[in-house]
N, C-alpha and C positions, 0 to 999 in steps of 0.2 A: 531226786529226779525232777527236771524241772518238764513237766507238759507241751510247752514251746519251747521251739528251738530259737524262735528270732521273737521273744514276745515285744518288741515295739512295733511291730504289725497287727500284734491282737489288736494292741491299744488303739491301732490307727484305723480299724477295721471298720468299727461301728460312725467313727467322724467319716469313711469316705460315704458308707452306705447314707448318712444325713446329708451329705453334700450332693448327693446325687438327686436325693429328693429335693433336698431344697434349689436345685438347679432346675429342676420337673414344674416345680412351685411357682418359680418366678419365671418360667417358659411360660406356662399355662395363666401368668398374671398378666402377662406382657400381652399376651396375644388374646386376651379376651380383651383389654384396654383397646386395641386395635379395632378391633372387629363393633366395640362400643361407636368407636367413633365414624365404621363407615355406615351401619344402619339401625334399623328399631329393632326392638329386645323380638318381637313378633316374627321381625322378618329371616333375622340371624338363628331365630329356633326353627324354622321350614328349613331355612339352609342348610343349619349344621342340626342334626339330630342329638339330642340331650342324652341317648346312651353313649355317643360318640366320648362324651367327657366322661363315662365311667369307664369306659374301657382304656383309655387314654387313663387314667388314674390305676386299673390295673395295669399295663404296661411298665409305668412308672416303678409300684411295688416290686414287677419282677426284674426291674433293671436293677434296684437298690440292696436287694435281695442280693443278686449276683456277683454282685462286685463285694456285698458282706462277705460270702463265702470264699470270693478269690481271694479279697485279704486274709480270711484266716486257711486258707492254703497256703497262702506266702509266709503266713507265719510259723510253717513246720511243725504242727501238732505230731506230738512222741508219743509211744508206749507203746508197750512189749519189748523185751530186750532179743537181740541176736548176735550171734557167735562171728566177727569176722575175722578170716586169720590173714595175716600178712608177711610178706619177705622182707627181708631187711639184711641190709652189709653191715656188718660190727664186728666189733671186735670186744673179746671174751678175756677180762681180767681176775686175777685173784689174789684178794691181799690178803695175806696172813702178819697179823699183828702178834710181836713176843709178850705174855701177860706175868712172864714167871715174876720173883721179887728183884730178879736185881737191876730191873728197868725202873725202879722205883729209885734208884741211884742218881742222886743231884751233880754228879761232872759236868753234866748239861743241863741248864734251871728254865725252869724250876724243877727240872726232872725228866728221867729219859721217855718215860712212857706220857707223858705232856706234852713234847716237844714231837714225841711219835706222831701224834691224835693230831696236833694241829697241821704237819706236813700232810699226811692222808686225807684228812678233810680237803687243803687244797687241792691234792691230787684229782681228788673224788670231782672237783668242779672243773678242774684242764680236760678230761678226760670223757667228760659232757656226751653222751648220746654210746660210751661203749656200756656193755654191760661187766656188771662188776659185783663179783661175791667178796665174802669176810670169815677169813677163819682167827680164833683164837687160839692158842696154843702155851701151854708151858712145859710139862713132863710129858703132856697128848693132848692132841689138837681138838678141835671140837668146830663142828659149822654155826657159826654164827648168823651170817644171811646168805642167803642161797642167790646165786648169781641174779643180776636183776638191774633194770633200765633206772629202777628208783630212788636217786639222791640221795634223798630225804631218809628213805631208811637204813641205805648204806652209811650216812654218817650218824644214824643214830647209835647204828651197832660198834659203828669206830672209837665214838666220842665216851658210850660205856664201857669200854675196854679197862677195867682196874686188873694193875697185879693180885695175884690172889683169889681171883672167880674159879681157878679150876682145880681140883683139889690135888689133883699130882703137881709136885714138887719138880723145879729142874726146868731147864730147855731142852725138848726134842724137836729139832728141826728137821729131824725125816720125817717122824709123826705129819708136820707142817706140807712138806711137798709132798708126801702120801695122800694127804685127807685133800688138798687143791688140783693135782692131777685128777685126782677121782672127778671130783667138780668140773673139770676142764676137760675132762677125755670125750665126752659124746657131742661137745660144738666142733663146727670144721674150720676151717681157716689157720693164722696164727696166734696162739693163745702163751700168756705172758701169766707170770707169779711173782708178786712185788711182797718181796718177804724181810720184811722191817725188824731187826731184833739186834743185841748185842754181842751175838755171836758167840756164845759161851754155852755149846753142846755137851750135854752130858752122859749121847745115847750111842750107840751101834748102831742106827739105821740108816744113816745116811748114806753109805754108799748103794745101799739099796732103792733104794726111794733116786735118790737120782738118774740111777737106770732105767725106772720106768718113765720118769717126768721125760730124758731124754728121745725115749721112744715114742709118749705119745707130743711129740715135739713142740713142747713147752719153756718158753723163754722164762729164765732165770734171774729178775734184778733184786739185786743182796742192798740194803742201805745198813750201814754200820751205824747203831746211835751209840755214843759214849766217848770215853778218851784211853787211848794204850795204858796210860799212867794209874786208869782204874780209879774208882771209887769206894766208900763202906757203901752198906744197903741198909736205910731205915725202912725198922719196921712197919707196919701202918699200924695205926692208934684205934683201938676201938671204938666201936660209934657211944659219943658222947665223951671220950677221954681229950682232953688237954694236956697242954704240957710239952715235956723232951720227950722226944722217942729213941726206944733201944734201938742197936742195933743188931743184926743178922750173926749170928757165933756159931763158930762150928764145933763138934764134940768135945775140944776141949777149950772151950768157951772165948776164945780167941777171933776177933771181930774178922768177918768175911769180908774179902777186897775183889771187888769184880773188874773185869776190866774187858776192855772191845776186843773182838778174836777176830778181826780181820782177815787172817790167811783163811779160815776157814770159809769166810762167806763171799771172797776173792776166787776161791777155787769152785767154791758153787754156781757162782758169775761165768766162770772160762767155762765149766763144765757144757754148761745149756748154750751157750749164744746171747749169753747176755752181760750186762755192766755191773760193775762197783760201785755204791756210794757211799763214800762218809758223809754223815749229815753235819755239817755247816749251819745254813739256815734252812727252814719250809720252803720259801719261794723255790731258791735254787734248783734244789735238790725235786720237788717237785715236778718245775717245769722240764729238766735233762731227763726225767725219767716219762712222762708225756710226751716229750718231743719221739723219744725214740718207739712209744707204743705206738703212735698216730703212722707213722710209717710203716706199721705191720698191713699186710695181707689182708684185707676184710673177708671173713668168711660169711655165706649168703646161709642165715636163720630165717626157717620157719616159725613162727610164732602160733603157740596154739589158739590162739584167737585174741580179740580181743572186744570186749561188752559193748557194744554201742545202742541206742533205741532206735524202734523201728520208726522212720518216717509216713505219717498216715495222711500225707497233704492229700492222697487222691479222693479222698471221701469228700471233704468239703468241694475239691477242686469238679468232681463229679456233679454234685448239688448245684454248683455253681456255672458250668455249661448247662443243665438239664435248665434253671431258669432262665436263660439267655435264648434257649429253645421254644421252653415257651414262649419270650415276651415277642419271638420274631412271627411265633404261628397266628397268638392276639394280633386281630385287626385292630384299627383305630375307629370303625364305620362297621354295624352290619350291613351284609352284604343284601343287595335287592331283592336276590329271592330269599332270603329270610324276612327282611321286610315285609316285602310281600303275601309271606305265607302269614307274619303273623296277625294281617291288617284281614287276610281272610277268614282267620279261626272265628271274631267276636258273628260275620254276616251267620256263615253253617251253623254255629250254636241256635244264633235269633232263627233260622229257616227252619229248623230240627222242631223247638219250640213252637212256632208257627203251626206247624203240620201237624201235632198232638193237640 
C-alpha cells in the first residue's frame, strides 16, 4: 500500500511552505530597507508599532502552514480500503486445454501440447480485456482458473498444462464442454469455448454435454492440433531420467498411433455456431479465432467490487482552509481600542496603588 497517491507532492509540500516564507522574508526585508531610508529608527517606531511585525510574522506562519497542508491534500493521502463495484461489457471465454498423452505426439514440433500452450498464450493477449477461464481435461476435466480479467494467471495455468497432471486416462471432451458451460452459464451476453485438443474421444458424453452447451448458448471453436496421418506417443521420462524414451503400447504391446479426429471436432464446431481450425501456425490460427470472439455481443457484468484505498485529502485540506481563516481574522496592527485599553491598564494599577 503506498500512503500517497501522487507522492511528488508530498515532496513538493514542505519546498512550497519555505517558499512562502521566504517570500514573507524578503517582503518584510525590502520594506524595512525602505522605510530605513525615509526616516529615523525613532520616528518609524511612533509610526509603525513593533507588535505590528509580530503579528505580521504570525500571519506569515499561518499562510506557510496552509499551503503545507494543501500540498499534502494534493498529494492524496490513502488508507482504509473500500469495496467498489463496477459495470462492465465483456465478453466471457473458456479454454479447455487436451492434457491426455497423446498431445505429447511430435507430428507438430516440438509437440502438440507446445505448439497448444504457445497459440493460447497468444490468444490470451488478442483477446485483452475479455474475461477468460482454463479448464484441463483428459479422461475428466478439472477447473484450472476460474474465469477472470488476469493475463498473467491465465497463462500461467496454460503454460503448466503437461500431459499427464490428471490421473484418468483418455480424452473426454463432454467432461470438457460439461465442466465450461458450468463456468459460462451464469455470465449474460455471448459466451464462446475454445476447445483445443486432438480430437481422439474415447467417452459417451458428448452428445450430451453438447445439448446443454447449446441451450445455455455457448459458441463452440474446435482447433485440431496434429496430422490425419497420426503419430506414436512418447512417453514422458521421469524427473531426472535421460535418454530414449518408450513409447505408449497397447495390451498387446503394439506402439499406439494417434492421429487428429477432425470429423468429430467439425461437428462440434456446426453443432454451437461456431468454427473449425486446423492448427497451422499460433499467429494464424489465433488471431481467426479472436477476430470472430471480438464480434460477439458483450454481455454488461457486475463486478463484485473491487479494493481501492480511501482518499483522506479532506483532513489536511480542512487543516489547510482553517489556517487561511485564521491568517485573514490576524490583523496586521492592533486595533485603537485595544491599544488604548492597553496604555490604560499600567495608569488604574499605579491609581489603585496610590489609594492604599
Amino acid at each position: 500500500m503506498e500512503l500517497f497517491r501522487y507522492p511528488i507532492a508530498l515532496i513538493a509540500s514542505p519546498f512550497a511552505a519555505g517558499l512562502v516564507l521566504f517570500l514573507l522574508w524578503y517582503g518584510a526585508k525590502k520594506r524595512r530597507d525602505l522605510l530605513n531610508k525615509i526616516g529615523s529608527a525613532d520616528l518609524l517606531l511612533r509610526l509603525i508599532p513593533k507588535e505590528t511585525e509580530a503579528l505580521r510574522k504570525v500571519k506569515g506562519w499561518l499562510l506557510a502552514g496552509a499551503v503545507f497542508f494543501l500540498a499534502l491534500a494534493v498529494s492524496g493521502p490513502q488508507w482504509g480500503v473500500e469495496l467498489t463495484a463496477s459495470d462492465s461489457s465483456v465478453t466471457h471465454v473458456m479454454i479447455a486445454i487436451d492434457t491426455s498423452l497423446s498431445m505429447l505426439a511430435q507430428d507438430i514440433k516440438p509437440s502438440r501440447i507446445e505448439d497448444a500452450k504457445l497459440m493460447l498464450n497468444i490468444l490470451v493477449d488478442q483477446l485483452a480485456g475479455s474475461r477468460i477461464g482454463v479448464v484441463g481435461f483428459s479422461g475428466k476435466a478439472y477447473l484450472q482458473c476460474p474465469i477472470t480479467t488476469d493475463q498473467d494467471a491465465i497463462k500461467y495455468f496454460v503454460s503448466n498444462s503437461v500431459p499427464g497432471m490428471y490421473p484418468e486416462s483418455g480424452t473426454n471432451l463432454g467432461d470438457a464442454i460439461y465442466l465450461s458451460t458450468r463456468m459460462l452459464a451464469p455470465y449474460p451476453g455471448q459466451k464462446a469455448l475454445v476447445l483445443l485438443t486432438d480430437g481422439e474421444d474415447r467417452k459417451d458424453e458428448l452428445k450430451e454435454a453438447l445439448k446443454v452447451a447449446k441451450e445455455q448458448g455457448i459458441t463452440i471453436f474446435t482447433v485440431g492440433i496434429g496430422k490425419p496421418e497420426g503419430d506414436l506417443i512418447p512417453l514422458p521420462l521421469a524427473p531426472g531420467q535421460s535418454g530414449q524414451r518408450d513409447f505408449k503400447k497397447d495390451k498387446n504391446g503394439n506402439p499406439v498411433m494417434t492421429r487428429l479426429g477432425e470429423k468429430t471436432l467439425i461437428d462440434i464446431a456446426q453443432q454451437t455456431g461456431g468454427a473449425y481450425f486446423r492448427y497451422t501456425e499460433p499467429e494464424s490460427v489465433a488471431s481467426a479465432i479472436a477476430k470472430q470472439v471480438q464480434g460477439f455481443e458483450k454481455g454488461k457484468w457486475k463486478s463484485r467490487g473491487r479494493a481501492t484505498f480511501k482518499n483522506r485529502y479532506q483532513y489536511p485540506l480542512f487543516i489547510a482552509l482553517l489556517l487561511l481563516l485564521l491568517e485573514l481574522l490576524v490583523p496586521e496592527r492592533k486595533s485603537e481600542a485595544l491599544a488604548a485599553l492597553e496604555r490604560s491598564l499600567p495608569a488604574k494599577q499605579a491609581s489603585k496603588g496610590g489609594g492604599k
